[in-house]
C-alpha positions in Angstrom: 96.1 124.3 186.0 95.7 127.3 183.7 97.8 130.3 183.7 98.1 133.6 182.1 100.2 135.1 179.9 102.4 138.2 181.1 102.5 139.7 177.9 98.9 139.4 176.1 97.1 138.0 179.2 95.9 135.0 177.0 94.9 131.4 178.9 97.8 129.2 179.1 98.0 125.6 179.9 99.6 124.1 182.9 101.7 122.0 180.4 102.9 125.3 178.5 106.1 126.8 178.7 105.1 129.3 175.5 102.0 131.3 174.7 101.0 129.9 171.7 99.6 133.9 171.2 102.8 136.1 171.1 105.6 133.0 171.8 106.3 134.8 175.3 108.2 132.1 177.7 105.9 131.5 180.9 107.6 131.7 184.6 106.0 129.7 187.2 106.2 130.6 190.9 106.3 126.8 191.3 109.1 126.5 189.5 110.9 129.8 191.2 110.5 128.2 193.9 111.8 124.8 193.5 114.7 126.7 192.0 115.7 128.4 195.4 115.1 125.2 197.2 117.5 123.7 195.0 114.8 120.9 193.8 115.9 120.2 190.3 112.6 120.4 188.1 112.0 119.0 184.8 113.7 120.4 182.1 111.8 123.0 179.9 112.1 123.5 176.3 115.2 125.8 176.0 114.4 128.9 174.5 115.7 130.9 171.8 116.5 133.9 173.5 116.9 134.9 177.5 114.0 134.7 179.4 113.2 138.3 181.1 111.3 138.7 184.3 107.9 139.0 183.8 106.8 142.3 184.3 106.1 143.9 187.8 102.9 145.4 187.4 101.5 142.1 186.1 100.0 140.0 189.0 101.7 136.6 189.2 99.5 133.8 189.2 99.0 132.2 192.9 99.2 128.5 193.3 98.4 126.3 196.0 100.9 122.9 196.0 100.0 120.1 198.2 101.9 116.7 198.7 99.5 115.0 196.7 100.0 117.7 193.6 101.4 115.4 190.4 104.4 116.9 189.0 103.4 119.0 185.7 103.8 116.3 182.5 107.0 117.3 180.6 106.8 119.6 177.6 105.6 118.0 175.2 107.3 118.0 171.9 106.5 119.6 168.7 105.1 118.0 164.9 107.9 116.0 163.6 107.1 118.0 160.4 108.4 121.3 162.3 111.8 123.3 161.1 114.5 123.1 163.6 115.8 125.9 164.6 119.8 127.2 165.1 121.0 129.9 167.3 122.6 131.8 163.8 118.0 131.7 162.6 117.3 133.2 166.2 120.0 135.6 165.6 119.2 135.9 161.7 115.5 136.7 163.0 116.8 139.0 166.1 118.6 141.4 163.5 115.7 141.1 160.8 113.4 142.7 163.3 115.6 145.4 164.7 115.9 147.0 161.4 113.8 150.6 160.2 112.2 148.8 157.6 110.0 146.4 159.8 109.4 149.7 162.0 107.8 151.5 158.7 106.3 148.2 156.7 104.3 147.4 160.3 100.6 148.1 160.1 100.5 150.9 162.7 103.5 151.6 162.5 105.6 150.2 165.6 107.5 147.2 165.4 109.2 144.9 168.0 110.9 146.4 170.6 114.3 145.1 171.6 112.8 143.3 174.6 109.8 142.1 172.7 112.4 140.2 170.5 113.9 138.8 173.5 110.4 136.9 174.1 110.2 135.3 171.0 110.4 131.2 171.2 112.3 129.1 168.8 110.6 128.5 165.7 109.1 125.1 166.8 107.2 127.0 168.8 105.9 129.0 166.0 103.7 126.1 165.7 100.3 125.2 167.2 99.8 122.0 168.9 97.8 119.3 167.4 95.2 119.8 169.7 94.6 123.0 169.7 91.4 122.9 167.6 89.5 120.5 165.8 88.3 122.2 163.1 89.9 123.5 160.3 90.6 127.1 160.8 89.4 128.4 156.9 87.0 126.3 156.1 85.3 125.2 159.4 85.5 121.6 158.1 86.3 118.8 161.4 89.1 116.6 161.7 89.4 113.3 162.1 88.2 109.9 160.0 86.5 110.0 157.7 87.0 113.6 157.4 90.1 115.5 156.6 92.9 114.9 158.9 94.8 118.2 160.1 98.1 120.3 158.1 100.0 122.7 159.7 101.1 125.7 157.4 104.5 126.4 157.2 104.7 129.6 157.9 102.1 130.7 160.1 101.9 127.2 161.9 98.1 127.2 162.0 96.0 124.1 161.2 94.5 123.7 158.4 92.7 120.5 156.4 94.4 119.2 153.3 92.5 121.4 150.8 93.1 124.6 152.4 96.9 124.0 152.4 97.3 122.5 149.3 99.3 125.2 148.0 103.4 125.0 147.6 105.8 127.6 147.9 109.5 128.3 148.3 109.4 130.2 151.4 112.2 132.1 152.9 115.9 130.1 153.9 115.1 132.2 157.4 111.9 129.4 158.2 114.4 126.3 157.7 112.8 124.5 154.9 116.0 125.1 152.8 114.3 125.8 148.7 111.8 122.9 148.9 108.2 124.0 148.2 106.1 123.6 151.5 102.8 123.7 152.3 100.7 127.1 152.6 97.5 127.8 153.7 96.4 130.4 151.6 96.3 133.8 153.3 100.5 132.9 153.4 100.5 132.0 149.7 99.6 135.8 148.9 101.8 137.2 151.4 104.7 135.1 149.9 103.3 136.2 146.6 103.5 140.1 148.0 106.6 139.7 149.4 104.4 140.2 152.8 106.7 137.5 155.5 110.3 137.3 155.1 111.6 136.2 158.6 109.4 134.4 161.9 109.8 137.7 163.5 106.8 138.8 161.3 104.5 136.2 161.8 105.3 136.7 165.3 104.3 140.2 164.9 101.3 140.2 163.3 100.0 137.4 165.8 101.2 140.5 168.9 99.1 143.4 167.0 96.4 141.1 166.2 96.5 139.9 169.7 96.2 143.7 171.0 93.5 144.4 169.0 91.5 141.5 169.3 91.7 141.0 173.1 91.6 144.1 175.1 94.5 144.5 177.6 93.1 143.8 181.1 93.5 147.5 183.0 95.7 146.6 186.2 94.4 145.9 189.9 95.9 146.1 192.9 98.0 142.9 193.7 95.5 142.0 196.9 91.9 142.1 194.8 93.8 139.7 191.9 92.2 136.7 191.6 93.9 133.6 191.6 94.4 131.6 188.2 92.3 128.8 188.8 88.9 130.7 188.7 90.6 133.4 185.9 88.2 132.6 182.7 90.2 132.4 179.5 88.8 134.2 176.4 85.5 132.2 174.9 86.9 130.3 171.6 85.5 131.8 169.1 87.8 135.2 170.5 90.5 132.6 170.5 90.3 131.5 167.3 90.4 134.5 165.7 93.4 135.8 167.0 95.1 132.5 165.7 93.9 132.8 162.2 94.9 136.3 161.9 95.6 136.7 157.8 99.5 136.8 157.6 99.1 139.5 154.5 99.4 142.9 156.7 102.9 143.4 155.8 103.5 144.2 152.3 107.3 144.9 152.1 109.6 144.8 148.9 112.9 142.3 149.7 115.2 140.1 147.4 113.9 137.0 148.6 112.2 134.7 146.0 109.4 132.9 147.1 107.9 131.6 143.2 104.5 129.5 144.1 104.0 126.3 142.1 101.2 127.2 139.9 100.8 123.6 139.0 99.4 123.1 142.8 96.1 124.1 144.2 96.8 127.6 143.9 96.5 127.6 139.9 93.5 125.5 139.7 91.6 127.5 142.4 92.0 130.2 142.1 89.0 131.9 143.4 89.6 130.4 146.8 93.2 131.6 147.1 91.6 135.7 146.0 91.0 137.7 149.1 87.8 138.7 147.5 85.4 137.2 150.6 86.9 139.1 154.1 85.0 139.9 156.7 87.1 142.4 158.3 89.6 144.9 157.9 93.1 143.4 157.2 94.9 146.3 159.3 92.9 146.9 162.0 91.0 143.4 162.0 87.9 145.2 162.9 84.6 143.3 161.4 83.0 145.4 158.3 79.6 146.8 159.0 76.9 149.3 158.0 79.1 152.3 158.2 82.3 150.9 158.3 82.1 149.2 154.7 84.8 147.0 152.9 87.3 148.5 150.2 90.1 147.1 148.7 93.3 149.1 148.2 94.2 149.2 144.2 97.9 148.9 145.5 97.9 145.9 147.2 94.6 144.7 146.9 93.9 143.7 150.7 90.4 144.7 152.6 90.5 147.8 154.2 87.7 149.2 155.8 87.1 153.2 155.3 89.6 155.0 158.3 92.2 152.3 157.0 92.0 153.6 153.3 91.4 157.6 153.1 94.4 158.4 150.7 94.0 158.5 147.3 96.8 158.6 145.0 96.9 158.0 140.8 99.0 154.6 139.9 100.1 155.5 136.3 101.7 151.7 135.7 98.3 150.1 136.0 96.4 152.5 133.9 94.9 154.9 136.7 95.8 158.2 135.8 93.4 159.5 138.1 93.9 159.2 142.1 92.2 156.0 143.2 92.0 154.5 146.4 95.3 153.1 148.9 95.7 152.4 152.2 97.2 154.2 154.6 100.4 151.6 154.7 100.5 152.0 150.9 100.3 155.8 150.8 103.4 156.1 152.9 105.4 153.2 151.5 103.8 151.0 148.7 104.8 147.9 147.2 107.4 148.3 144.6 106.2 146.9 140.9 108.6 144.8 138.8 111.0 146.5 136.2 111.2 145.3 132.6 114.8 145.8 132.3 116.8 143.1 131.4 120.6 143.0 131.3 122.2 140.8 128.3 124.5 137.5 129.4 127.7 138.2 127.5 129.9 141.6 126.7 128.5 143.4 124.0 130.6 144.6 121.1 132.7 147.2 120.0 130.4 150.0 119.0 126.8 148.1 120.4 127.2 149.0 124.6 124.4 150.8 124.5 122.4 147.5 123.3 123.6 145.6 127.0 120.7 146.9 128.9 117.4 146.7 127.3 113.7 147.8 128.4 110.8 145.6 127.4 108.2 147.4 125.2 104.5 147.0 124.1 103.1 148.5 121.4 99.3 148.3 120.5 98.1 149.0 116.8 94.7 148.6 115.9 95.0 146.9 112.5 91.3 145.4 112.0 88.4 147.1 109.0 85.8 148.3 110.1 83.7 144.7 110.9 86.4 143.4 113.3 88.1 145.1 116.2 92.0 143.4 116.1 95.2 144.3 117.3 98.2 144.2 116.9 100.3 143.2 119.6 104.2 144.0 119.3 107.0 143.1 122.1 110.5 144.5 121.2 113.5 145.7 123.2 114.8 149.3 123.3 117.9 150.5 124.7 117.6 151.6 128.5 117.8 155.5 128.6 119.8 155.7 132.0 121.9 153.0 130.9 123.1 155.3 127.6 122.7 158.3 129.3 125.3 156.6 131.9 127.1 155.5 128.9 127.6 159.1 127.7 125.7 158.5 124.5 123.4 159.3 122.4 120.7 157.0 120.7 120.0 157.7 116.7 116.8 156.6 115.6 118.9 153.9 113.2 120.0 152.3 116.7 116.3 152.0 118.2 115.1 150.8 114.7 118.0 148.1 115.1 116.9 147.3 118.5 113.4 147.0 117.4 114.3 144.1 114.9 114.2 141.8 117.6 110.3 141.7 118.7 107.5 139.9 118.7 104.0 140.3 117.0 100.4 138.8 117.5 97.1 139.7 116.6 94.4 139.9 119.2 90.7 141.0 119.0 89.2 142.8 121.5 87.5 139.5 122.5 91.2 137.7 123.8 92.1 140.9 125.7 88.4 140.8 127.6 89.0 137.3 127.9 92.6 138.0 129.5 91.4 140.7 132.0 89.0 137.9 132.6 91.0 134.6 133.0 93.4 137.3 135.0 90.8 137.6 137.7 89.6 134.4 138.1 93.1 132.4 138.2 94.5 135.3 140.6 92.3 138.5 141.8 90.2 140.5 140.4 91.4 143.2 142.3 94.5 143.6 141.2 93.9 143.7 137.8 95.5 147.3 135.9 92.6 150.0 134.6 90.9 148.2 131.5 88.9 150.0 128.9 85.3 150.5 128.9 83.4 149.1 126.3 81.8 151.9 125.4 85.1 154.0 124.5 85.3 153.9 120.4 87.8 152.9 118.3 91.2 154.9 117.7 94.5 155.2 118.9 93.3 156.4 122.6 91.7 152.6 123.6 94.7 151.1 121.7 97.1 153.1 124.2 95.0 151.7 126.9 95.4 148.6 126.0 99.0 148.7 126.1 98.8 150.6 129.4 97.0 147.4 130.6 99.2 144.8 129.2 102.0 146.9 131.0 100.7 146.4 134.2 100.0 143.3 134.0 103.6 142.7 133.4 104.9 144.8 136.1 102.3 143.7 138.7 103.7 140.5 141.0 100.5 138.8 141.5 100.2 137.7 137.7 103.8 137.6 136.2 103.2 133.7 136.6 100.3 133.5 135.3 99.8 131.7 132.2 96.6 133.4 130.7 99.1 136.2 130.6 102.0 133.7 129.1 99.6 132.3 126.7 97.9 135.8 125.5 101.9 137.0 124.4 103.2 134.1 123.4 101.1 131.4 121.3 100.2 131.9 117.8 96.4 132.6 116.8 96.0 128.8 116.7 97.4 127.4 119.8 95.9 130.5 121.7 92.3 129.8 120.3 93.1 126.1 122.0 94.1 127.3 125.0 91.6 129.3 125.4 88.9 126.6 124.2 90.4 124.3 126.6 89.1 125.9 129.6 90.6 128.2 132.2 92.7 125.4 134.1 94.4 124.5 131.1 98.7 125.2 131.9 101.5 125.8 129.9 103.7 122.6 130.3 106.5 124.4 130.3 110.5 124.3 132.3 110.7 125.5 136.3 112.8 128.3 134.3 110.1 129.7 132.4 108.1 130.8 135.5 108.3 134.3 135.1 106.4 136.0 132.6 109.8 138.2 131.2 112.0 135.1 130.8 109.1 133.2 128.9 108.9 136.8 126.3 112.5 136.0 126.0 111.8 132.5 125.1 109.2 133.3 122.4 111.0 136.3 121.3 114.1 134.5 120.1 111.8 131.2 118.6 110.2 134.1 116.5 113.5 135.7 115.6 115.1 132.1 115.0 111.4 131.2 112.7 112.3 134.5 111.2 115.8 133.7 109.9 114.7 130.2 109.2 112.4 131.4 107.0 114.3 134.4 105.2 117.3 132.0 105.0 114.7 129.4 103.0 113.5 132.2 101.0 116.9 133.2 100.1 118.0 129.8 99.3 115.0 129.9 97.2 115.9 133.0 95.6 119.2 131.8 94.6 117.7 128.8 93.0 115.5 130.9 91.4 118.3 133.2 89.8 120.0 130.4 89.2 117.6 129.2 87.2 117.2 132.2 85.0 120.9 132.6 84.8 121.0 129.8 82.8 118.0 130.2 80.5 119.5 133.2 79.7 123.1 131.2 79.1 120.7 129.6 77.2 119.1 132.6 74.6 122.9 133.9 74.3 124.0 130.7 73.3 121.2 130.7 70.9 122.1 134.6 69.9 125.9 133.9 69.3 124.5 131.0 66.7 122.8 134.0 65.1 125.6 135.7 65.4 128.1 133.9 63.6 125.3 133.2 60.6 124.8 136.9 59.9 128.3 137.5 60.2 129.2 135.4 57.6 125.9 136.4 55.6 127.2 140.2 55.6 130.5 139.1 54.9 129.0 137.4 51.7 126.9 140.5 50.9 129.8 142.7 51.1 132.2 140.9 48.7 128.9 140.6 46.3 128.7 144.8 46.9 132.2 145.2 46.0 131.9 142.8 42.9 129.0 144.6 41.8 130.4 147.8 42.5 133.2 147.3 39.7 130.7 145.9 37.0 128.6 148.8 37.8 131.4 151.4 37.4 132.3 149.8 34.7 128.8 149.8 32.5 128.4 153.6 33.7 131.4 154.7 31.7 130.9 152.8 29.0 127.1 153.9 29.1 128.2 157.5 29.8 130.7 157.4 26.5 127.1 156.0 24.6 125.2 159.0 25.6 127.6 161.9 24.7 128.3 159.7 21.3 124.5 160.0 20.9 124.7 163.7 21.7 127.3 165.0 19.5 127.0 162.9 16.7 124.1 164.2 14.5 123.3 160.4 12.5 121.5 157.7 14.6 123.7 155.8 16.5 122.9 151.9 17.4 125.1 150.6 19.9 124.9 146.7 21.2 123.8 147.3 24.8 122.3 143.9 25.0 125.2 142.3 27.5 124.9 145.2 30.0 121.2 145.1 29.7 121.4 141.3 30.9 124.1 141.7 33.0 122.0 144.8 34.5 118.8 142.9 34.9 120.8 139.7 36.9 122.4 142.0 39.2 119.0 143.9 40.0 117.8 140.8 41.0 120.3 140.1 43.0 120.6 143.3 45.1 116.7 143.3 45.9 116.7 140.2 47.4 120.2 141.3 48.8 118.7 144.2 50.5 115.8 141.9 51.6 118.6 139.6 53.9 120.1 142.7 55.0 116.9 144.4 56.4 116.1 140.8 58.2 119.8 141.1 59.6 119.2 145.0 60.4 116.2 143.3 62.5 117.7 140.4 64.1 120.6 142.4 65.4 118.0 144.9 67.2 116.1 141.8 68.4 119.5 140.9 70.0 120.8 144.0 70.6 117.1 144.1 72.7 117.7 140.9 74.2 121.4 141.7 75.5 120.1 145.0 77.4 117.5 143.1 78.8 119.7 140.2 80.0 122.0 143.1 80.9 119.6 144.9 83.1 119.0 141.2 84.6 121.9 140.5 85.3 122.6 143.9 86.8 119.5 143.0 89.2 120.7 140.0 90.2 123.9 140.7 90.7 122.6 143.5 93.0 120.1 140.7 95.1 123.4 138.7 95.0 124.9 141.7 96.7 122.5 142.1 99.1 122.4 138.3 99.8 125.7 138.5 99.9 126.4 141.5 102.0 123.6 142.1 104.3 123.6 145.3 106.0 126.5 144.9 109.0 125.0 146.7 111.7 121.6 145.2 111.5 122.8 142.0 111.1 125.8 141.9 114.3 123.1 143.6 116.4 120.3 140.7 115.4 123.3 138.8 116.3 124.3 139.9 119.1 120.8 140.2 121.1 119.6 136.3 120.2 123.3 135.6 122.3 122.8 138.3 124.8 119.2 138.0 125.7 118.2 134.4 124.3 117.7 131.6 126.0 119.2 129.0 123.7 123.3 130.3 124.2 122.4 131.1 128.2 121.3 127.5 129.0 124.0 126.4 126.8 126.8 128.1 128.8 125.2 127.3 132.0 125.1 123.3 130.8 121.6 123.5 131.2 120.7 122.3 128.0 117.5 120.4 129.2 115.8 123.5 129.8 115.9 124.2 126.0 112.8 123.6 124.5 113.8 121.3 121.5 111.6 123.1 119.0 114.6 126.4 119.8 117.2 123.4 119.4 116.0 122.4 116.1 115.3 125.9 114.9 119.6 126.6 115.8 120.4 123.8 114.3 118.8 124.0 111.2 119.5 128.4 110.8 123.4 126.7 111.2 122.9 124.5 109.1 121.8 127.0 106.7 124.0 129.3 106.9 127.4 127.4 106.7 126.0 126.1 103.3 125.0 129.3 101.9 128.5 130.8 101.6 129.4 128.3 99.2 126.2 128.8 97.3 126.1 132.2 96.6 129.8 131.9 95.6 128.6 129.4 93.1 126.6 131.7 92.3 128.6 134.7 92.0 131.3 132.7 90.3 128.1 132.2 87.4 127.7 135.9 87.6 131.0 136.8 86.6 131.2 134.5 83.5 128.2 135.6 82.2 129.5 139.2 82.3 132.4 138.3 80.5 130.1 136.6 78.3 128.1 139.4 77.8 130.8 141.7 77.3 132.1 139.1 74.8 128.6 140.2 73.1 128.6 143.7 73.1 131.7 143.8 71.4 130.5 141.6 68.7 127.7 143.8 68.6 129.5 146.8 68.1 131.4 145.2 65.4 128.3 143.5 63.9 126.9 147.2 64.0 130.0 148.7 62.1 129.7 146.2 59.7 125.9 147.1 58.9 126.6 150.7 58.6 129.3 149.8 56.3 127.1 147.9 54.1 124.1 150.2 54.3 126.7 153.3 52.9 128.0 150.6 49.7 124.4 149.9 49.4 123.5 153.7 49.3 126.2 154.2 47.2 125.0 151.4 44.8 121.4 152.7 44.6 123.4 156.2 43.8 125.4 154.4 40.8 121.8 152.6 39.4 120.4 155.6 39.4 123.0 157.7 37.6 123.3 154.6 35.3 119.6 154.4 34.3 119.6 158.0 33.5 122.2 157.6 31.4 120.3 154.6 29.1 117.4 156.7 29.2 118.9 160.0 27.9 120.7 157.8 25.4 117.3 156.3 24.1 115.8 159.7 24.4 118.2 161.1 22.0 118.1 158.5 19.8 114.3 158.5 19.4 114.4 162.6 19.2 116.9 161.6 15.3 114.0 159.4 14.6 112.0 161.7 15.0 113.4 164.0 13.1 114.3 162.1 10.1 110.8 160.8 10.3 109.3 164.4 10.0 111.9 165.4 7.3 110.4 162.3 5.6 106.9 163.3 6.0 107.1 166.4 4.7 109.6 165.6 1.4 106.5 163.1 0.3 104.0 166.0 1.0 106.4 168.0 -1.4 106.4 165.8 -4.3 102.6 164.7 -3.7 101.8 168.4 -3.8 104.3 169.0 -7.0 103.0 165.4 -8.4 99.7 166.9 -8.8 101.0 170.2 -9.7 102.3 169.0 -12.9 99.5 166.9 -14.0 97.3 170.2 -13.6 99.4 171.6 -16.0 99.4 168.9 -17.8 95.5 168.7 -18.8 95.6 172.6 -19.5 
């Protein structure tokens, strides 16, 4: 026979000792009875909690027992598959729902009262039973072969077919399912997600206000015009099947418990069915939407509200909306926290870096594309928390964020992959949720890149899609593996470790493969580099060795030449005196005055010859030694260059260098797992990449000292040069002086033989004249006297 229940007035069967409603123990006059008569009974189901008195303004149910009344069947026992329960849960649950927090998360407000706790069953009784319907209470679909056979859900306890609970998730120690993933239907999967259920108590409490607004609290009669319970009609079942089905996503509360959801289950590859995107009424007053009470969804936390459940509005500047958009009332007074981007690092920082310990994650949008494509940039870099320094007592320089901002991350993405992201977004999670996206009709320019980095903000700060990996994949891959994932279709995952769940360690991941591909490579190009000055080092070993042959030949050729100058120099003094004594001979002496001049005029001629071609070897040297001197400063200046790469290569800059450092150890993944002796959740592509950088970098000490070693002989080398050179240079302008002085003496000495010629033709000139004239003289008397000799 069928009871009520004292507390929500709901039908109860005679084999119940718990509403299945509210989880309110049942008293039976029967069994009252049978107590005072001292008739032991069967044993109930012990309860969680003490059993109150049912209330005194509720009618008890009559009963009429006869002789031939069967004893009630035992209780019968909950799903093998339920959580057993310990008096510390029932306590754990007892103090969970007591606290101010439950009071103000509660939809309207109220929570459970002290003696409403004391009501609550076990959590086996959290549960329906098996029977309790035959259909599936999402989908409609009917149990039984061939069809589906019936789940309960973890949490809420309502049954469910096999597709509708497909869904795994780590729910809270407080259930009893210690961390293994359990089966959720999917209204509790986005609760978990939300942080929405933490303890039994608030299952329990959505299924009280959903019973006291579903099923109108009978108004009290007098105890004589009650009815008796076998002719009381229990609620139709459509009445009672929505209040078990009630949406366990009213309470949207912010705890410490981690319930991460398995997106390699159901609710990853549907997840348009898991979206609260088709409700049919409100989910805080659970009253059916209809023409003038039309659905809304809160941009906070997303759920269905219908218009008197949602008249705040309020701006939400993480997600983009700078203008106030629509909440509901629960979110207006207390909304749902959003993640923080602040990481701590693992190990102490160093002397000098503290402020470097606690770092914010940053996005920065650039649009770098011409003006036929639209393409971003897309950078991800740490900067030092503000609070954190300003805690410290310090003050940030813009060389310490520029150090800081070393370690990032960059990708290129058209505006295509970021509509494709809000896209993917909304279909693998909700729509809903998604953070304010740019219209396509707002131009180009630094104002739609700054919302595009507002949006990939909130995406990272929003709960419902820090798992997601459209939003893994969009930050993470390269152009190429992005454009596969992305041809691959939207179910495609990331095979990647349990660890790598969250969006913020998987940045971490990529951040330090990049940096580690980043050292990789400039530790290759060095290595390169050194080879490559290596190389010219010693084809310029090379052109000295070839210069120092040169050298040496027009060393000795200028020694040569300057013996033949000094040789010549006496012969030449010599011939000018004695062709200086010839010219004042010729000038005092009035006869004409033959000398024998022939010797010096040979001797002259032989040593003319030789100084041209004399002067020809020495402007060749003049020109070698400024091809040299040429090549020296420019193996000089080469060598000063590499020796300054070699420097650099050398000596990096310190404080770049310890902070790079120091963040791939603080805020990597590679020395984290290490330490932890969770080496399997290192990707081995990182392994490889920190093996090889090591490997690198322990052999390029002894390279670049090689190197450096090189360096320093060919300076002496090339000091060894330059003083040759300035020798070699001394010499010249030595010789060029005996060479001017030489021209100086040929000079004087050709005047000389020409003056002496000039004065001996001016007496044989004379003579000649005197000569001349005599004959004229004795013609002119010759005929003179033959004149006078005919007359």
């Amino acid at each position: 026979m069928e009871s009520s229940c004292a507390k929500c007035s709901s039908s109860i069967a005679a084999t119940d000792q718990f509403c299945i409603y509210c989880g309110t123990s049942v008293v039976r006059p029967d069994a009252a009875s049978a107590s005072s008569s001292n008739v032991e009974p069967a044993a109930p189901v012990e309860a969680a909690v003490e059993v109150p008195p049912a209330p005194a303004s509720t009618p008890a149910p009559t009963r009429v027992l006869s002789s031939t009344t069967p004893t009630p069947p035992s209780v019968p026992s909950p799903p093998k598959s339920a959580p057993v329960v310990s008096s510390r849960v029932v306590e754990t649950v007892r103090k969970a729902a007591k606290t101010t927090d439950d009071r103000r998360d509660s939809i309207d407000g109220y929570s459970l009262s002290d003696s409403s706790l004391a009501q609550i069953a076990d959590l086996q009784r959290l549960w329906l039973p098996d029977d309790f319907s035959t259909d599936c209470m999402d989908c409609g679909k009917t149990f039984g072969f061939p069809q589906p056979r019936r789940h309960h859900c973890r949490v809420c306890g309502q049954l469910y077919c096999r597709d509708c609970v497909a869904n795994k998730c780590t729910i809270p120690s407080s259930f009893g399912y210690a961390d293994k993933p359990q089966r959720c239907c999917k209204s509790c999967t986005i609760s978990l997600q939300m942080k929405g259920i933490k303890t039994p108590a608030d299952v329990f409490s959505q299924r009280e206000q959903a019973q006291t607004r579903v099923l109108p609290t009978p108004k009290p009669v007098a105890p004589a015009a009650a009815p008796p319970a076998s002719v009381r009609v229990a609620p139709p079942p459509s009445m009672r099947l929505a209040a078990a089905t009630v949406i366990a996503t009213s309470r949207i509360k912010s705890s410490n418990v981690d319930s991460g959801v398995n997106l390699n289950d159901f609710a990853s590859k549907n997840p348009t069915q898991v979206a609260r995107a088709e409700q049919k009424e409100c989910q805080i007053c659970f009253r059916q939407f209809a023409i003038g009470r039309r659905a809304n969804h809160c941009q906070r936390c997303t759920r269905s509200v219908c218009n008197g459940c949602s008249q705040g509005l309020k701006p939400i500047p993480e997600l983009g909306f700078a203008t106030p958009v629509r909440h509901c009332n629960n979110c207006m007074t207390k909304p749902p926290q959003f993640f923080s981007l602040e990481t701590e690092g693992v190990v102490e920082p160093l002397p000098g870096f503290e402020f470097l310990s606690k770092m914010d994650f940053k996005i920065a949008v650039t649009d770098v594309g011409g003006e036929a494509t639209e393409t971003y940039k897309v950078d991800v870099y740490f900067e030092p928390n503000a609070a954190h320094v300003k805690a410290l007592g310090e003050t940030l320089r813009a060389s310490d964020i520029e150090a800081a901002k070393e370690y990032c991350m960059s990708r290129k993405r058209s505006i295509a992959d970021f509509e494709w992201l809000a896209t993917a977004l909304g279909d693998q999670v909700t729509s809903k949720a998604l953070p304010n996206f740019p219209e396509k009709r707002v131009p180009r320019g630094a104002k739609k890149g700054q919302s595009l980095q507002v949006f990939l903000s909130g995406c990272l700060v929003h709960s419902l899609y820090r798992s997601c990996d459209a939003l893994k994949a969009f930050f993470g891959l390269t152009n190429e593996q992005f454009r596969a994932f992305k041809n691959a279709g939207a179910n495609t995952e990331l095979k990647v470790a349990p660890e790598y769940t969250d969006v913020l360690m998987w940045l971490q991941l990529k951040m330090e493969q990049d940096q580690m591909e980043h050292k990789l490579a400039t530790l290759v190009q060095r290595r390169k580099d050194n080879e490559s000055r290596v190389a010219k080092q010693q084809a310029r070993k090379q052109a000295y060795e070839g210069r120092k042959v040169n050298q040496m030949s027009r060393r000795t050729n200028a020694q040569a030449r300057y013996e033949a100058l000094c040789a010549r120099k006496e012969s030449q003094l010599a011939r000018h005196n004695r062709e200086k004594n010839r010219l004042e001979t010729q000038m005092t002496r009035v006869d004409i005055v033959y000398d024998d001049t022939k010797a010096d005029e040979d001797v002259r001629s032989i040593e003319e010859d030789v100084r041209q071609k004399e002067k020809v070897e020495f402007v060749k040297s003049k020109d070698a030694f400024q091809t040299d001197t040429t090549e020296w400063n420019k193996d000089m200046a080469l060598w000063s260059r590499q020796r300054a790469d070699w420097s650099d290569h050398h000596n990096p800059p310190v404080s770049k260098q310890i902070a790079n450092e120091w963040l791939i150890k603080a805020f990597g993944v590679f020395h984290r797992f290490t330490a932890e002796g969770n080496t399997a959740a290192i990707p081995k592509e990182l392994a490889n990449l920190h093996a090889k950088v090591e490997q690198l970098q322990d052999e390029e000490p002894a390279l670049l000292e090689k190197e450096g070693q090189a360096l320093d002989d060919e300076w002496s080398e090339l000091s060894k040069e330059r003083d040759n050179w300035a020798q070699d240079r001394s010499n010249m302008k030595r010789e060029d002086d005996m060479c001017h002085d030489e021209d100086v003496r040929y000079k004087q000495e050709h005047e000389h033989v020409r003056l002496y010629h000039e004065h001996r033709q001016k007496k044989v000139d004379a003579i000649e004249a005197d000569l001349a004239a005599l004959d004229m003289e004795i013609k002119s008397r010759a005929k003179a006297y033959a004149q006078r000799k005919v007359s």
